[in-house]
N, C-alpha and C positions, 0 to 999 in steps of 0.2 A: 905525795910526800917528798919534798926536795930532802939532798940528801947531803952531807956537810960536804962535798964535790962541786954540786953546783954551783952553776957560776950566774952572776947579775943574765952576760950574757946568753948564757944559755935557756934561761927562762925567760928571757924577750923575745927567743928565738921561737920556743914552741908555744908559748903564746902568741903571738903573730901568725905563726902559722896552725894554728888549733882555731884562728879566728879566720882566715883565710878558707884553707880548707874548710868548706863548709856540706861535705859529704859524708856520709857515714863510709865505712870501711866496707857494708855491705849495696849501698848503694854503689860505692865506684866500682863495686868489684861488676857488680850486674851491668852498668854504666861498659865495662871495659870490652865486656863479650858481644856488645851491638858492633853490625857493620857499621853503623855512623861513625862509632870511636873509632876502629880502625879505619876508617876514610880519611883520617886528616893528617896533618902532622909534616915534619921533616922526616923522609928515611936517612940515616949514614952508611955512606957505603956499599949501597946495594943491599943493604938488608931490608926484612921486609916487615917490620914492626918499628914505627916512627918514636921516636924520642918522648913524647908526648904521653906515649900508651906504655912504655915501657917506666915511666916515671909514674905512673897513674897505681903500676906493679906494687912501686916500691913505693908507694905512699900508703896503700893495702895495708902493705907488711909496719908500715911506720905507724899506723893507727892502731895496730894491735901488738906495740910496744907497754913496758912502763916506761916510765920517766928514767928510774936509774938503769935500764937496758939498752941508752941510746948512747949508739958509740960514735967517736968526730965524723965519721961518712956518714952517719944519720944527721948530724946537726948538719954539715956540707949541702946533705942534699935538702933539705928543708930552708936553706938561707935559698937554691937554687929556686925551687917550689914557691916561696913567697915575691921573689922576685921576677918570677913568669908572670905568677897571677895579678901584681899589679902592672907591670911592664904592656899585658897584654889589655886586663881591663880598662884600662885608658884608649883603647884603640876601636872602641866599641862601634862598631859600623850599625847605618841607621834600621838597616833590616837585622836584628839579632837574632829572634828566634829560628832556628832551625838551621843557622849558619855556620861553616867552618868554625867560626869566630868563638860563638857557643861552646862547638862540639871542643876545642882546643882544649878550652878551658876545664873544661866538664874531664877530660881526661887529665889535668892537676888537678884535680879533685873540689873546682871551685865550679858550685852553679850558679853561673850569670841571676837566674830566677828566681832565686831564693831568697826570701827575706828575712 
């Protein structure tokens, strides 16, 4: 239920990305705990959980929002999220399955293999 707050933009926002992400909240969360997931990614700083998996976190928590409990760092990081997922699916190398390329993804909550 949109809520008289809502704006044009913000409901293209999570629409895109409700079309995007095409993982369940319980699939990424299962998805996050494989060492594949954590195999990939960029780490920052010496840390040791890549930006990828850490976003994969907060997409978790983002699908098990409502609509009026998303605050501008939700919408922020979801402009963030649909912008990996296509940035990256355009990049699609000819061996996919079982590739970095995949697993990236798969940790934005997008699976290449889904239809």
């Amino acid at each position: 239920m949109a809520t008289a707050t809502d704006t044009q933009d913000q409901k293209a926002v999570r629409n895109e990305f409700n079309e995007l992400v095409n993982m369940t909240a319980t699939q990424l969360k299962k998805w996050l705990d494989t060492d594949e997931s954590k195999s990939v990614g960029q780490k920052q700083n010496g840390d040791s959980e890549s930006t990828g998996h850490k976003s994969g976190e907060r997409i978790v928590d983002l699908l098990g929002k409502k609509n009026a409990e998303y605050t501008d760092d939700d919408y922020a990081h979801m402009r963030k999220v649909i912008s990996y997922i296509k940035r990256h699916s355009a990049q699609e190398p000819k061996e996919s399955r079982g590739s970095n390329w995949e697993y990236s993804l798969k940790n934005w909550g997008h699976d290449p293999n889904k239809s």
